[in-house]
Rosetta silent file (secondary structure, phi, psi, omega in degrees, C-alpha in Angstrom):
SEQUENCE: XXXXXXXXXXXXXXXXXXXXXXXXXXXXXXXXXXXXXXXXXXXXXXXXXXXXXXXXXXXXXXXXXXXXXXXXXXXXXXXXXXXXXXXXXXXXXXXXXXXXXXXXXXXXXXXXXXXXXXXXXXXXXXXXXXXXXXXXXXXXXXXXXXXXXXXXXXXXXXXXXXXXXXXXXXXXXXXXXXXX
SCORE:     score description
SCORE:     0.000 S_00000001
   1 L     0.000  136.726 -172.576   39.041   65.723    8.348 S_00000001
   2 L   -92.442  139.321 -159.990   38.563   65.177    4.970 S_00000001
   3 L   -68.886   -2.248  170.408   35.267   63.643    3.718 S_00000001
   4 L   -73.532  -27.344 -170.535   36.779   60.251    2.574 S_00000001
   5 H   -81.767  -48.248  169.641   37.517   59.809    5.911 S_00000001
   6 H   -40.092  -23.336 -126.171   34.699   61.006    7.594 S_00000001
   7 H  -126.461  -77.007 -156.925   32.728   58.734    5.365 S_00000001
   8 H   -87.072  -21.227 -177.203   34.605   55.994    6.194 S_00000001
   9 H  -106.441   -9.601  176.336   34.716   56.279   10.122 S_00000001
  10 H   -69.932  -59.451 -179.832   30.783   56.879   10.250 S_00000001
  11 H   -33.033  -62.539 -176.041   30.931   53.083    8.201 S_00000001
  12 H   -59.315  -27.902 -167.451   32.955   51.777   11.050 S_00000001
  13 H   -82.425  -40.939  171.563   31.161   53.415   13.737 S_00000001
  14 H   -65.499  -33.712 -162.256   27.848   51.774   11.942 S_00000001
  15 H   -54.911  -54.158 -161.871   29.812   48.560   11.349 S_00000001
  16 H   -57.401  -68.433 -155.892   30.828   48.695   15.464 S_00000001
  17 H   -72.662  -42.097  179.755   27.185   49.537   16.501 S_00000001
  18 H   -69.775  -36.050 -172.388   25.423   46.414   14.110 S_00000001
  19 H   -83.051  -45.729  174.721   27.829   43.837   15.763 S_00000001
  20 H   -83.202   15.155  135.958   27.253   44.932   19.250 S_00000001
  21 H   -63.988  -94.045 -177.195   23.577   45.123   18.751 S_00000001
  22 H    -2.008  -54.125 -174.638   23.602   41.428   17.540 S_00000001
  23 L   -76.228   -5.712 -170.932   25.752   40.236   20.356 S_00000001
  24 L  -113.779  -14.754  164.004   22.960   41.668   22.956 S_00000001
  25 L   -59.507  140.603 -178.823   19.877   40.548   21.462 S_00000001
  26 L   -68.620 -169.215 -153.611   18.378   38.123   23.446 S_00000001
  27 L  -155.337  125.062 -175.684   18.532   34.381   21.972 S_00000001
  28 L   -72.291  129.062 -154.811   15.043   32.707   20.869 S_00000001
  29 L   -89.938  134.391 -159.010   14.682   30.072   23.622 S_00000001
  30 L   -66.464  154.500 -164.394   14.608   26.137   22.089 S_00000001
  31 L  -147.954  128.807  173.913   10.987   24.653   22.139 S_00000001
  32 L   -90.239  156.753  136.155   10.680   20.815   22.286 S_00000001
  33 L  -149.411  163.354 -168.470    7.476   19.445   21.151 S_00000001
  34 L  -155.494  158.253  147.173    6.349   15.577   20.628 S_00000001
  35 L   -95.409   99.221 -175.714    3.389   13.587   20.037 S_00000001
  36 L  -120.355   49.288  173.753    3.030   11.704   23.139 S_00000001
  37 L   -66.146  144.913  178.898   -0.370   10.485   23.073 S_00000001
  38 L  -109.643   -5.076 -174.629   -0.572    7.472   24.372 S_00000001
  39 L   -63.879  176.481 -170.148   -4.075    5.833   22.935 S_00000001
  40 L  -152.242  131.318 -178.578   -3.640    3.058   20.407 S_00000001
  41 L  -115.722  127.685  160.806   -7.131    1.938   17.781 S_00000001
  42 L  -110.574  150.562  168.718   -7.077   -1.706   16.665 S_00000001
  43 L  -162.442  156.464 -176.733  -10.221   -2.692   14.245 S_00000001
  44 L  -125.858  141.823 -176.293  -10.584   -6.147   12.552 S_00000001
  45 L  -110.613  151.952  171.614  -11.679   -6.373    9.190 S_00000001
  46 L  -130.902  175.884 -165.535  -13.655   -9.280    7.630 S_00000001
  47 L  -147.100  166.240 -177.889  -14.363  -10.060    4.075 S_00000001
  48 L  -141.691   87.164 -170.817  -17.584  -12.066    2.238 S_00000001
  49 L   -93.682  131.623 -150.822  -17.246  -13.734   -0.633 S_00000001
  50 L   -94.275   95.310  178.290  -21.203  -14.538   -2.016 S_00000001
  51 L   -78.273  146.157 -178.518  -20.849  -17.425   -4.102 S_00000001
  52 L   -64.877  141.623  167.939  -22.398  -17.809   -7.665 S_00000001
  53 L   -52.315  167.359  168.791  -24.856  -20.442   -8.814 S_00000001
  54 E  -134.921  171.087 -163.138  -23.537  -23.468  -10.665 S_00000001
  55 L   -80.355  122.554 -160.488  -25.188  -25.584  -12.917 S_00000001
  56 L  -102.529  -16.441  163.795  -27.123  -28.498  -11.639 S_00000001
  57 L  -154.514 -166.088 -163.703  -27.067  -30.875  -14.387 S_00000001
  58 L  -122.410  102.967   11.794  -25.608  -31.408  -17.788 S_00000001
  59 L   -64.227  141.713 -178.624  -26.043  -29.325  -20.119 S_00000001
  60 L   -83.164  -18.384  176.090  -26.700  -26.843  -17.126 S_00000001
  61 E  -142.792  116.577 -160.844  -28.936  -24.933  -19.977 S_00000001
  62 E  -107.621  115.046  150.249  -31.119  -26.233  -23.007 S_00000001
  63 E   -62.808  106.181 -178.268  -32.509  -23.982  -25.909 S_00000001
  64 E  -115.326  150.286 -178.361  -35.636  -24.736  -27.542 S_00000001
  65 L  -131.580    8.277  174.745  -37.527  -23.219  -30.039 S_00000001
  66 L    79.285  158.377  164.567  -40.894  -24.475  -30.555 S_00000001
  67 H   -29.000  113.324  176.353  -42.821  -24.947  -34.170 S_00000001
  68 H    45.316   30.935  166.273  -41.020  -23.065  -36.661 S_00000001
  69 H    81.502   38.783  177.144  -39.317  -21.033  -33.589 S_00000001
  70 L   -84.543   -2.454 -164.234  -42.736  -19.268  -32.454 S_00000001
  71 L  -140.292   72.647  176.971  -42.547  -20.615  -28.767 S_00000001
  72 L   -96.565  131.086  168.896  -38.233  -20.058  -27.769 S_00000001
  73 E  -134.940  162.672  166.488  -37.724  -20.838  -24.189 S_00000001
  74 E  -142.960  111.222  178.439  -34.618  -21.408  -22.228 S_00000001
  75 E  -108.433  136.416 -176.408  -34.495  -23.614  -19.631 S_00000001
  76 E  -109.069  105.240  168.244  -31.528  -23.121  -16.676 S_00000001
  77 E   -78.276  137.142  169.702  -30.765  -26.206  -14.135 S_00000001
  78 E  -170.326  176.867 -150.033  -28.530  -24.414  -11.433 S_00000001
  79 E  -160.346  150.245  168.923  -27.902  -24.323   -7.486 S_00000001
  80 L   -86.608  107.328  174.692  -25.935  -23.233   -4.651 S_00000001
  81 L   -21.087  143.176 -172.251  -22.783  -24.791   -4.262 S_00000001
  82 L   -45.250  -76.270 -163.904  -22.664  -27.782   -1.668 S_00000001
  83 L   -58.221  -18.476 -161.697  -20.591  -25.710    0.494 S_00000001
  84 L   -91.657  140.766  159.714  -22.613  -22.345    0.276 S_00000001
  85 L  -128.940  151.717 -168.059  -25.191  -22.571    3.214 S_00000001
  86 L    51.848   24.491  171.234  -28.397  -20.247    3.229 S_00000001
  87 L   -98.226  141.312  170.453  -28.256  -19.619   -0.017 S_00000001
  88 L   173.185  176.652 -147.990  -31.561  -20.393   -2.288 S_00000001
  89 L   -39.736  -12.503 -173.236  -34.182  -19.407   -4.189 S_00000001
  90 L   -90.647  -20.911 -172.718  -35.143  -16.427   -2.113 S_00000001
  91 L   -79.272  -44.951 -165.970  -31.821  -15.398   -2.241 S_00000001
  92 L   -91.624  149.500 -167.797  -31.313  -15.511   -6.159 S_00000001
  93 L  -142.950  135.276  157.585  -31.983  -12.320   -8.675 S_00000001
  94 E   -83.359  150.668  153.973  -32.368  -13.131  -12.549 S_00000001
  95 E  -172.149 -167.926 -170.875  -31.316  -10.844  -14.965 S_00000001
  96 E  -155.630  164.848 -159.800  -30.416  -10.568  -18.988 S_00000001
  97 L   -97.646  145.531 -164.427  -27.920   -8.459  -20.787 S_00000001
  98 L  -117.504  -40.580 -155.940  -30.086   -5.335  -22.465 S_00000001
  99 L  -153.778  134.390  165.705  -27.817   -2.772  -23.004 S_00000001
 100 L    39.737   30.075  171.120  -23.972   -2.354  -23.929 S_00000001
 101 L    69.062   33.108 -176.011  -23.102   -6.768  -22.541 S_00000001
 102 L  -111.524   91.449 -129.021  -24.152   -5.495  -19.226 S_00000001
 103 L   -78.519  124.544  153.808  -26.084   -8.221  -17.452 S_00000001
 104 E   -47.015  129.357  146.459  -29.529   -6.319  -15.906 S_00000001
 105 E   -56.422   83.727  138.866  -31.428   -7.255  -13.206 S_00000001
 106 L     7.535   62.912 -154.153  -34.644   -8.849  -14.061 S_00000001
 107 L  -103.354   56.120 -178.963  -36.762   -6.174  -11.484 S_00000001
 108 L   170.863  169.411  152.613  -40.487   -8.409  -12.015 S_00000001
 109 L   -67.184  -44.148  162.886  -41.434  -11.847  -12.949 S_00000001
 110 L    92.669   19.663  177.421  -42.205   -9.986  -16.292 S_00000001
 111 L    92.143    7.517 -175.752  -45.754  -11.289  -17.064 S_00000001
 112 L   110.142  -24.716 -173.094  -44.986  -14.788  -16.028 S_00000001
 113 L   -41.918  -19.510 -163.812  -41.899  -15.010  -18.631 S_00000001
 114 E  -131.451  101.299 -179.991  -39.688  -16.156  -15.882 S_00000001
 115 E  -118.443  106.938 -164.497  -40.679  -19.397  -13.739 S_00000001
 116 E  -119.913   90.641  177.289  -38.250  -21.396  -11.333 S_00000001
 117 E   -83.576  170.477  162.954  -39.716  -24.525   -9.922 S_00000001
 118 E   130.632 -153.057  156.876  -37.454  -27.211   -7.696 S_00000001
 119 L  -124.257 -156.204 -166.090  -35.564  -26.942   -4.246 S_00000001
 120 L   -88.395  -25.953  175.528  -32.658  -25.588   -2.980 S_00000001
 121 L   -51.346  -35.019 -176.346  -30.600  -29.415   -4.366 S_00000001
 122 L  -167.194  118.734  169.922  -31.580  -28.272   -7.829 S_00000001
 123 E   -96.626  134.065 -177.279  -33.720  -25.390   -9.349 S_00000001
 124 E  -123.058  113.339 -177.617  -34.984  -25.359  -12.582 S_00000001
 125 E   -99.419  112.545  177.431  -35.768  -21.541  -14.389 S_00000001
 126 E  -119.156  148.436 -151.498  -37.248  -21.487  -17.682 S_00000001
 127 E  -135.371  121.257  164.059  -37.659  -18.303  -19.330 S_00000001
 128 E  -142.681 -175.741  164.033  -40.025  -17.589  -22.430 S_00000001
 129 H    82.043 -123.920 -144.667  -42.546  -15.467  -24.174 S_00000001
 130 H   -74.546  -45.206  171.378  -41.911  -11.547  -24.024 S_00000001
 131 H   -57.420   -8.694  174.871  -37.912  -12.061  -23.057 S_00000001
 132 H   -87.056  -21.974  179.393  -37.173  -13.757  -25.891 S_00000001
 133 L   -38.190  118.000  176.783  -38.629  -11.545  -28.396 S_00000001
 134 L    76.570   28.318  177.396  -35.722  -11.298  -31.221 S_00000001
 135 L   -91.270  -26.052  158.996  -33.862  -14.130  -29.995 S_00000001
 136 L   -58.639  112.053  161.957  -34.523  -16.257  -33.704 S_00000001
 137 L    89.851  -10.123  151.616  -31.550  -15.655  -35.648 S_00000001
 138 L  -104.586  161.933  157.566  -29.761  -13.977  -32.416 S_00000001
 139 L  -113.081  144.966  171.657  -28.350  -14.774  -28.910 S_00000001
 140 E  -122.842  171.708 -169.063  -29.692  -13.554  -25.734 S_00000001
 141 E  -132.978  151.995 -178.408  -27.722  -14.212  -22.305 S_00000001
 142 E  -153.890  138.889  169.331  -29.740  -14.596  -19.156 S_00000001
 143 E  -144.602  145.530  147.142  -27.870  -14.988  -15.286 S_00000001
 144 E  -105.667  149.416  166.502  -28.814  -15.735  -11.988 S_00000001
 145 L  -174.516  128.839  173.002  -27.016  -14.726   -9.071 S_00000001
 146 L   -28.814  151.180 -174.214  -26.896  -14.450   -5.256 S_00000001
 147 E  -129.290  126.055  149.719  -27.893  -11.206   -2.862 S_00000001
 148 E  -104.229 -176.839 -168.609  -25.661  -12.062    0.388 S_00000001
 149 H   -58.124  163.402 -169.557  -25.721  -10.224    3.578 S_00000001
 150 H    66.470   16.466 -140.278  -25.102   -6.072    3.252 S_00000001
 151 H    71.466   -0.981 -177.075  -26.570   -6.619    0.383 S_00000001
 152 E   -71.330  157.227 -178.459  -23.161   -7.915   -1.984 S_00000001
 153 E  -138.375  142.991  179.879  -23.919  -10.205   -5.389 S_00000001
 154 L   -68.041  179.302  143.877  -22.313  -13.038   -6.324 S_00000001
 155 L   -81.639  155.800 -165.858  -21.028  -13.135  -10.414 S_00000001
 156 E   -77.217  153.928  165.031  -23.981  -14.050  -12.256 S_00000001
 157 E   -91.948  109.444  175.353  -24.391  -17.837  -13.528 S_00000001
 158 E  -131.637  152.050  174.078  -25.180  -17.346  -17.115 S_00000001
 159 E   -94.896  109.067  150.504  -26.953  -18.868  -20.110 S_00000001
 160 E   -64.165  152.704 -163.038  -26.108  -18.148  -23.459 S_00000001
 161 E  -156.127  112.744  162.433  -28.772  -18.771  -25.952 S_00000001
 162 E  -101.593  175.742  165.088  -28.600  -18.879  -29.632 S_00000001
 163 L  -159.288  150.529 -178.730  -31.261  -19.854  -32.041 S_00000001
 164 L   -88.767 -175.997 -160.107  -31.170  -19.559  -36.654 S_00000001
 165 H   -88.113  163.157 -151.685  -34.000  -18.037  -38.253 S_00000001
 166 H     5.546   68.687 -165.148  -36.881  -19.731  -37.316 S_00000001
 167 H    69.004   13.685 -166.073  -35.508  -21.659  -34.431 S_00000001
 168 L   -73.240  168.339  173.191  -33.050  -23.541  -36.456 S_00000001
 169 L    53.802   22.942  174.670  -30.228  -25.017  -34.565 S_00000001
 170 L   -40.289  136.741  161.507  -31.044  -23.838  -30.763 S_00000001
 171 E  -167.221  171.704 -155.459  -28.136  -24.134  -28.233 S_00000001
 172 L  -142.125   51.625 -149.898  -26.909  -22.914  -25.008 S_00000001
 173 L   -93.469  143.592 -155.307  -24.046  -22.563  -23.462 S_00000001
 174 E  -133.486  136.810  179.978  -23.205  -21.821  -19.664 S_00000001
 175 E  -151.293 -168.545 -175.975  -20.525  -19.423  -18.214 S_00000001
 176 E   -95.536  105.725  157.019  -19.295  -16.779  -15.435 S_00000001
 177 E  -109.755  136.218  154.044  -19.937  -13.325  -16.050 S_00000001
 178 L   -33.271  123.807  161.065  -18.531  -10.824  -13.247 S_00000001
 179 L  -104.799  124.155 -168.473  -21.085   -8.622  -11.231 S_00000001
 180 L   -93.242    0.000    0.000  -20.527   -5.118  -11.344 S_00000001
């Protein structure tokens, strides 16, 4: 036999041998699997919204600046909304913007600078002395604002406060700022 052939019947004889190997291998047996757990979790969520003080009379904030501005105070009328229950004075955090429009918490009374007489129908906070320092010829912003349960804060109730160079022209203006 000539070696083309030879050559050629070993191929078949390999060819032969690969198919009936194949056909005799056993066959990988089918595998079902599921997730049939049967538990089920329910959970209920609740939500809190803390409401902010509001302003208890009109102008809700008055600027003053004393003799030739040497004595600037700012006094803030403000409250808990009608509807708000257990909210009040114990409840309420001061604070003033310090750094980058970012209102601070107020962490002290501050030498006395910060005093809030009234009830819970109407509070009145007036803030002088050491907080005020560079407020002639500037504005400073001062807020109050509720600590509800877990800990959560209301947005602050805020005073704006402007004043000219030695106290000319004081005013006040009252707004929302977001607590963050």
């Amino acid at each position: 036999m000539s070696p083309e052939k030879r050559l050629r019947s070993a191929g078949a004889v390999l060819g032969i041998s690969l198919l009936i190997g194949v056909g005799l291998a056993p066959t990988v047996p089918s595998t079902e699997a599921a997730w049939t757990d049967a538990e089920r979790a329910t959970a209920t969520g609740t939500s809190i919204n803390v409401p902010e003080p509001i302003a208890s009379a009109s102008p809700g904030c008055v600027a003053s600046s004393g003799l030739l501005g040497a004595n600037p105070k700012v006094t803030i009328s403000w409250r808990a909304p009608a509807a708000a229950t257990g909210y009040d004075l114990t409840k309420a955090e001061f604070g003033q913007i310090v750094n980058q429009g970012l209102l601070e918490p107020i962490l002290s009374n501050l030498l006395g600078n910060v005093q809030t007489t009234g009830s819970a129908a109407a509070y009145v906070t007036v803030i002088d002395g050491g907080l005020l320092t560079g407020l002639l010829g500037a504005t400073k912003t001062f807020g109050i604002r509720f600590t509800g349960p877990g800990g959560w804060k209301s947005d602050w109730l805020v005073a704006n406060a402007t004043m000219g160079l030695l106290g000319a022209n004081p005013q006040c203006t009252m707004g929302i700022a977001a607590s963050y």
